[in-house]
C-alpha positions in Angstrom: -140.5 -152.5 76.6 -138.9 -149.4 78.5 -135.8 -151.3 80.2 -133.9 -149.2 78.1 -134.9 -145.6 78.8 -134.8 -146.1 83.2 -130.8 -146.1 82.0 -130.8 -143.8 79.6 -128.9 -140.4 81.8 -125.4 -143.5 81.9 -125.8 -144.3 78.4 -125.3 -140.5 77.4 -122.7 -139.9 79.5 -118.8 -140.1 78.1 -117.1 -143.4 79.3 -114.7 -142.5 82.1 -111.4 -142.5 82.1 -110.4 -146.5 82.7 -108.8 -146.7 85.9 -106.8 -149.4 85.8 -102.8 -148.7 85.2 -100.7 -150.4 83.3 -97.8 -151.7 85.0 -95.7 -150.9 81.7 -93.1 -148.3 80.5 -94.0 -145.1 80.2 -96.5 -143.9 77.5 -93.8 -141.1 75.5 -91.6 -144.1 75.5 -93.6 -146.8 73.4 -92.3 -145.8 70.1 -88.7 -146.4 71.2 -88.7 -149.1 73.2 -91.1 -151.4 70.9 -88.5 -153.8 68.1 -89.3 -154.5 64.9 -91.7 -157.6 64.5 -91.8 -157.4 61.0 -89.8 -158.6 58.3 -87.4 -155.9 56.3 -89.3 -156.7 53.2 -92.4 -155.2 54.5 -91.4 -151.7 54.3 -89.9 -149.5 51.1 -89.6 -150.0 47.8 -93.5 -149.2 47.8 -95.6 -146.2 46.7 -97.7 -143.8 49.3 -101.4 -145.6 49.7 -103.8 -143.4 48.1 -107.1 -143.0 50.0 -110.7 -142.9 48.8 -112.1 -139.5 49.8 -114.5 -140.3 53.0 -117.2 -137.9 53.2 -118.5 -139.1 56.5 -117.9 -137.8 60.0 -115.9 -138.9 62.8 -116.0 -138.0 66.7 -113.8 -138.1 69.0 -114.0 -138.4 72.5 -111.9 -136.6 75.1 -110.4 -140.6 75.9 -109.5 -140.8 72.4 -107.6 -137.3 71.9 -105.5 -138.1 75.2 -104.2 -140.9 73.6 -103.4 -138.9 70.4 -101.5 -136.6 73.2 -99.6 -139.1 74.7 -98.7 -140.6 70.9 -97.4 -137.1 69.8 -98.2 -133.4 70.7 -98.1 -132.5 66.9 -100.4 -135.2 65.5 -102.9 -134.0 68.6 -103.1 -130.5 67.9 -103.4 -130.8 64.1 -106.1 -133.8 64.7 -107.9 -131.4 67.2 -107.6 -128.1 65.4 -108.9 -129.9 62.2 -112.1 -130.6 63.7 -115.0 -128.5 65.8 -114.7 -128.7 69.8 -117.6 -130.2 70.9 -118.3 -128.7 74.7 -122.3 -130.2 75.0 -125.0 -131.6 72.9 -128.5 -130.4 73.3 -131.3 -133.1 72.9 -134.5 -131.3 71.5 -137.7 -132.9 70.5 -139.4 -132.9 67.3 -141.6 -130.4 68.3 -138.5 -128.3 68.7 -138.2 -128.3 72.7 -134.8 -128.4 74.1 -135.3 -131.4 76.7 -131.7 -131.7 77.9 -128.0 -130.4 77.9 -125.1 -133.2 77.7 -121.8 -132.6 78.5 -119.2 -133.6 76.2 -115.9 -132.7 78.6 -114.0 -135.2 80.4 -114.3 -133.1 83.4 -110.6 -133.2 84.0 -107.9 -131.5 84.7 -107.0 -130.3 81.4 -110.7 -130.7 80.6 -110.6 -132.0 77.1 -113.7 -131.1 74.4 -114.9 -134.0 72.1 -113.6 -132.9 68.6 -116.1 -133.8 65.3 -114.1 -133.8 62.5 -114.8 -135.2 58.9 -113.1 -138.9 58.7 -110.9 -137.5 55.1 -109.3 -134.8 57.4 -109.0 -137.4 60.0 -107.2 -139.9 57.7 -105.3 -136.8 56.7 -104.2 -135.5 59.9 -102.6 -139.2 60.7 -101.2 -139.9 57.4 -99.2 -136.8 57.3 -96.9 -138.1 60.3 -96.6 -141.2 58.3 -93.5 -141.7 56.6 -94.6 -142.8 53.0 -91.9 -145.7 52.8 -93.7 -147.3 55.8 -96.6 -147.5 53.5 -97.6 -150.9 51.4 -99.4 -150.6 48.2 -103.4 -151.3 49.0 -103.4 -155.0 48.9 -106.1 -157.0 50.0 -105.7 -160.0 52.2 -107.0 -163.0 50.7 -106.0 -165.7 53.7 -103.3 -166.4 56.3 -101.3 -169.8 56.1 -98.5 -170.2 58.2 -94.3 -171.3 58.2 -92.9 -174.1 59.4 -91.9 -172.3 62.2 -95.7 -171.5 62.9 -95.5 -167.7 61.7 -98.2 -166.6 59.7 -98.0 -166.1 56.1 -100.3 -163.0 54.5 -101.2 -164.0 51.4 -102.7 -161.2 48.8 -105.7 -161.3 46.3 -103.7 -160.0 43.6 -101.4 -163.4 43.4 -98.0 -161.1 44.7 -95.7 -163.2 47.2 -97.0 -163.5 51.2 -95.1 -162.1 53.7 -94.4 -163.8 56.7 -94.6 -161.8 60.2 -94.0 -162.3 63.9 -97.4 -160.7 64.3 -100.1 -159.7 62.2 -102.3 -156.9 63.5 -106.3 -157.6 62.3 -107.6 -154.0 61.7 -109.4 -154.5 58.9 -113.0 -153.8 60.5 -116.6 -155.4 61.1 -115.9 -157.9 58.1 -112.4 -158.4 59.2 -110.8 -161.5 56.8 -108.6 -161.7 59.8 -110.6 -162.7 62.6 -111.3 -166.0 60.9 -108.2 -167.0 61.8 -108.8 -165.9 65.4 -112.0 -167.2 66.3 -112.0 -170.5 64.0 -110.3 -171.9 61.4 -110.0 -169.4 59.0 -112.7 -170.8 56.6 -115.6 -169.5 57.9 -116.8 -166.8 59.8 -118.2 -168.3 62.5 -118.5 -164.8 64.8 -119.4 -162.7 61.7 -120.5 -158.8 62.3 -124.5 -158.8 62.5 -126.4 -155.8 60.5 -128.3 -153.9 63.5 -131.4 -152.7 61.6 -130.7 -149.6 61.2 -129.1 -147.2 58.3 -127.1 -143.8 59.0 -127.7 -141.1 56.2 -125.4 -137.9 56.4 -123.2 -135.3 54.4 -121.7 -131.8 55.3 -123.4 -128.3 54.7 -122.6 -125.0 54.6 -122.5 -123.4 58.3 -124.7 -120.9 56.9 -127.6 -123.2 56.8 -126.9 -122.7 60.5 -128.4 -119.7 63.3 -126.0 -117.0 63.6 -127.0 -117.2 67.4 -125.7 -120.7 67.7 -123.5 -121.0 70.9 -119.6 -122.4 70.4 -119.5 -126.0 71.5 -123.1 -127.0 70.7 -124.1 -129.7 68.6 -128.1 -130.4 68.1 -129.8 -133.8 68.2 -133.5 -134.2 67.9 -135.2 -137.3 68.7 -138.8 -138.3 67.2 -140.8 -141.0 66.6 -139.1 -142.1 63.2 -135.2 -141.9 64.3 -133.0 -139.2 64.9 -131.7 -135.9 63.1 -128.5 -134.5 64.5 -126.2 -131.4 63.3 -123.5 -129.1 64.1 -120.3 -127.6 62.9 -117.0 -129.7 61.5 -115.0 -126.8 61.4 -113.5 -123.6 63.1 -112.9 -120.5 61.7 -109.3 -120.0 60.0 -106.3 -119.1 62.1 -108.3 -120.5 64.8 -106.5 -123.0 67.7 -108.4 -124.7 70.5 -106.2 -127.9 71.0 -110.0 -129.2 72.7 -109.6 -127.0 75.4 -111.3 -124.0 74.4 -114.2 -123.1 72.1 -113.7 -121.5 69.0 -115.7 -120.4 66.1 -117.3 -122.2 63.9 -115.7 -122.3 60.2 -117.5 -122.6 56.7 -118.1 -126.4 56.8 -121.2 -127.9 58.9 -122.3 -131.5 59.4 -125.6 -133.2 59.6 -126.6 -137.2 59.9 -129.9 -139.0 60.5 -130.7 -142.7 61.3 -133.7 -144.8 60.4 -135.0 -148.1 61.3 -134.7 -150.6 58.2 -135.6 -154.6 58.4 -133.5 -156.1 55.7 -129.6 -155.2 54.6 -129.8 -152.1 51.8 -127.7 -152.7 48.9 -124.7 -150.0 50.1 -123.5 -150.1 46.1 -127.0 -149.9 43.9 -129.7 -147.8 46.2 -132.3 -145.0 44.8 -131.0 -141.7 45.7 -133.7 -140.0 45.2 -135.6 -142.4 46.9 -134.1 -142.7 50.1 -134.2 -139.0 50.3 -137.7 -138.5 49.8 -138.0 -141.0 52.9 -135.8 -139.0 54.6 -138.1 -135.8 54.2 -141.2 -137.9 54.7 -139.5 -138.7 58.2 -138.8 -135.5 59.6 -141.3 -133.4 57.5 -143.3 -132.6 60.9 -140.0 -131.7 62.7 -140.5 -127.5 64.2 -136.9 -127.3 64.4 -135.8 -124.7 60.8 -132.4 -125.6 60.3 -133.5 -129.5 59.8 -136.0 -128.3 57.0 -133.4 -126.0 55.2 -131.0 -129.0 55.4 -134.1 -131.4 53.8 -134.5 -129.3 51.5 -131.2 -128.7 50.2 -129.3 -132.3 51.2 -127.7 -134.5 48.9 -127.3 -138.3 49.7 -124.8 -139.7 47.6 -124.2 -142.8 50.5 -125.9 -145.2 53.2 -124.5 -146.5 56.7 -126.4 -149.8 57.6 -124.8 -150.2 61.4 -122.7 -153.4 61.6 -121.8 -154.6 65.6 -120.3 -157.4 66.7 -121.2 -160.0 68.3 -118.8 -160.7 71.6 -115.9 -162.8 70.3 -114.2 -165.2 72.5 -111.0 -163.8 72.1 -109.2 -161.1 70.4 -105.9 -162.8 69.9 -104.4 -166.0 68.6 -101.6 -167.6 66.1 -99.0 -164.9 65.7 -103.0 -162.4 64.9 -104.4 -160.2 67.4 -107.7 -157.7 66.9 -108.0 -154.3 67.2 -110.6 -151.7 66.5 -114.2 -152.8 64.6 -112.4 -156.1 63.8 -112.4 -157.2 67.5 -115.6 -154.4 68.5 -117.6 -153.3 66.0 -120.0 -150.9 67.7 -122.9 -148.7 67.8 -122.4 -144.9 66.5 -124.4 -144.9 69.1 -121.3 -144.7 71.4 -120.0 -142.2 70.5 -116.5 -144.3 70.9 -116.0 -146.4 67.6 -112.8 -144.3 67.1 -111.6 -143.7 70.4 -112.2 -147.2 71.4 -109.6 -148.5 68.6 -107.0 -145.6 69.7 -107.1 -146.9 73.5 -106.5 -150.4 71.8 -103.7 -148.9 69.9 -102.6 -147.7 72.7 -102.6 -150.7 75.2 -101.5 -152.7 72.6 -98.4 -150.8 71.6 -97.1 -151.1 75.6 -97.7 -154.7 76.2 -95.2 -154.9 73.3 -93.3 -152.6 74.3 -92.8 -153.9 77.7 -92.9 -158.3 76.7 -90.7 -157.3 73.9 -88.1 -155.5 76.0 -88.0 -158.5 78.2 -87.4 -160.9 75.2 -84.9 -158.7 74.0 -82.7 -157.9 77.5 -79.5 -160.0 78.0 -80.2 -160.1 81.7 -78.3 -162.6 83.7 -81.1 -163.4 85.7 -82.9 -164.8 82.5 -80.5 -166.9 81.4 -79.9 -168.2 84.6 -83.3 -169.3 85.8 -85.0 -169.8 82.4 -84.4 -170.7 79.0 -84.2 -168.2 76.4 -88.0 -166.9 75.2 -89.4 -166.5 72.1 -90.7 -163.8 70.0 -94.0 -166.1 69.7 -94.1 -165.8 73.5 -93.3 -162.2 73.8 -96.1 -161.6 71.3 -98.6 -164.0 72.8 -98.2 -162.4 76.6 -98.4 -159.2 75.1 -101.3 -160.0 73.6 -103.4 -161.9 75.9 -102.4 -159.0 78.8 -104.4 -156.2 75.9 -107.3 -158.5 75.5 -108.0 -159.1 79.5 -107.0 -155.2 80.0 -109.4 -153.9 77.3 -112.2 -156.7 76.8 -114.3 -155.5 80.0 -114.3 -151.8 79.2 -115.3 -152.5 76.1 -118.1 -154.7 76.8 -119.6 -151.8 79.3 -119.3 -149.1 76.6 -120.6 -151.3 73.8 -123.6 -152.4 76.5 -124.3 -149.4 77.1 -123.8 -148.1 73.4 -126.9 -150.8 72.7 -129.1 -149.2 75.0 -128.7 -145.8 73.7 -129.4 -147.4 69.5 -132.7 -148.3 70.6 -133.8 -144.7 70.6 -133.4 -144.1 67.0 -136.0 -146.4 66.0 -139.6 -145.8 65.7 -141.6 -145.3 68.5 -145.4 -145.4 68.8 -146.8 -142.2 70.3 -146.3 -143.1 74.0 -142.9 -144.2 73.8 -141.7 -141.3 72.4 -143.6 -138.7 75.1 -142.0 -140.9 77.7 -138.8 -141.0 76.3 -138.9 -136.4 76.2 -140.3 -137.0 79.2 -136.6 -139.1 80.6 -134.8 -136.4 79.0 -136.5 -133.6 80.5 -136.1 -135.1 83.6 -132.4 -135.9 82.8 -131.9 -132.4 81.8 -133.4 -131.0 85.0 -131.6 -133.0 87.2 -128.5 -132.4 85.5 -129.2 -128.5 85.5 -129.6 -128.8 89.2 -126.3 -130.7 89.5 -127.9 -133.9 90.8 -126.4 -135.5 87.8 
């Protein structure tokens, strides 16, 4: 029954930086050295995708913004200056004791901030280095055949002609139509996403619901025996710059989000507002701490997050398709890494293309000589198989560890909780002390 608190100080902590090296081209040189893979067809001729506004939040860790670095200094700074530099957390009870202080630096040199930003600016913030000509109309993916030449075929919902790819890149998350084709035969599911039992509520408030004394860097979570309530900025203060390496003040936009434990699936589309929030203020009436009873009062819950994780899949990759992001790892919030996690995969996945393709594409004598000429298929498939043995283990630890963390938002009878301020007072100490 307490296995997961004695771990509890590790599952906090950021994931550090992944040692391993890739023995691959340089990071500023991905972009240039990777060769089309796709047909001609698949680009132009098309209008800019138009998003649904996302009114949800979005962290990201220190791992995930040094990727965004090494992508492009421009898309880093306007991704990190969009959001709220997150320097620690502070983990207070329900009774309004502060029990602990969590870093949220990389503690390296530069130290790096986590940066909460609201997922629309995020979206934003990429799409604006987007050329819109690189951009298909929004066109769901009904199945995946394949060419006689074994090259898979997209084919759309909406009846328009399927494309046919060297590679097809599944990131189309926890209920990924793609993966079928990865994991099995492309007719059923048969490593389908698994709802966690529990549902995320959340919106963004006016700063001024927040204390004027607030340090910069701090966001707030409370822990109680129904769940969790957690707040803090998601903006900075115009004409204000931190690139995550500074603090800066908070701007005129805050965020807030609670889970709760719930046995069976809510219906995401038809739910009782009013309803759910009542719950919500039934849950934390008790709570000591003000700014969680200004934001009951006044919150407004136009959506619900029921938490989808996956299951561990087999593989990743497969068939011309290979997984990234929720598709291949659908995780707990809890982790703090859902987006960073699918930037490293990005990331790894872009290089091992980079580098297999470069060899495909190189006239060298000493290819032609001792072997006969590769593939694309083969380029793709090393590439491939290299990401999913390079990224697979880390993130099986974060996600492990992501699981153990979870099970402190549901409801705890009145020991459990005591001992679980009673870890994080401890934590905090130890930490304070820099024994931790």
């Amino acid at each position: 029954m307490w296995s997961w608190m004695l771990p509890l100080w590790k599952a906090m902590l950021p994931p550090e930086e992944d040692s391993a090296q890739l023995p691959l081209p340089t990071k500023r040189q991905v972009q240039s050295q990777i060769p089309s893979v796709l047909p001609s067809d698949w680009v132009g001729n098309h209008s800019p995708l138009q998003a649904v506004t996302l009114r949800s939040q979005a962290k990201i860790a220190p791992n995930g913004l040094s990727v965004l670095r090494d992508l492009d200094e421009a898309i880093f700074a306007q991704v990190a200056n969009s959001g709220y530099p997150v320097s620690h957390f502070e983990l207070k009870s329900a009774y309004g004791w502060s029990l602990a202080r969590i870093g949220a630096t990389n503690r390296q040199d530069p130290e790096l901030h986590t940066v909460l930003i609201g997922r629309q600016r995020l979206w934003d913030c990429l799409r604006d280095h987007v050329p819109d000509d690189a951009i298909m109309d929004h066109r769901l993916v009904c199945e995946i055949s394949y060419s006689n030449g074994e090259k898979p075929i997209i084919e759309f919902a909406d009846g328009s002609p399927g494309l046919e790819a060297d590679l097809v890149i599944g990131a189309d998350g926890a209920k990924s139509v793609v993966k079928r084709y990865v994991t099995g035969n492309g007719t059923v599911d048969e490593h389908p996403a698994v709802f966690d039992g529990l549902v995320g509520v959340g919106g963004f408030i006016p700063s001024s619901y927040l204390s004027d004394r607030e340090p910069r860097g701090k966001m707030t979570v409370t822990f109680g025996s129904h769940g969790f309530f957690g707040y803090g900025p998601s903006t900075i203060a115009p004409q204000s710059n931190h690139f995550a390496e500074c603090m800066a003040p908070m701007g005129d936009e805050s965020t807030w989000w609670s889970t709760y434990e719930c046995k069976d699936l809510p219906d995401t589309r038809h739910f009782d507002k009013v309803e759910i929030r009542r719950q919500l203020r039934e849950r934390h009436a008790g709570w000591k701490d003000p700014v969680i009873q200004k934001i009951l009062d006044e919150a407004i819950i136009d959506t619900i997050y029921p938490t989808w994780i996956m299951p561990v899949l087999p593989t990743w990759y497969g068939c011309g398709i290979v997984l990234i992001g929720d598709a291949a790892h659908a995780m707990q919030p809890s982790s703090g890494q859902g987006a960073s996690q699918g930037l490293e995969d990005a990331q790894a996945l872009s290089m091992f293309l980079a580098h297999y393709l470069e060899r495909y594409y190189s006239q060298s004598a000493l290819r032609a000589a001792v072997q006969k000429p590769g593939t694309i298929r083969e380029a793709v498939d090393q590439a491939s198989k290299k990401y999913f043995e390079l990224r697979q283990p880390r993130v099986k630890q974060i996600t492990d560890r992501a699981e153990q963390m979870g099970d402190m938002k549901r409801k705890k009878r009145l020991v459990e909780e005591w001992f679980t301020y009673l870890i994080l007072w401890v934590i905090g100490g130890l930490r304070l002390s820099g024994v931790l």
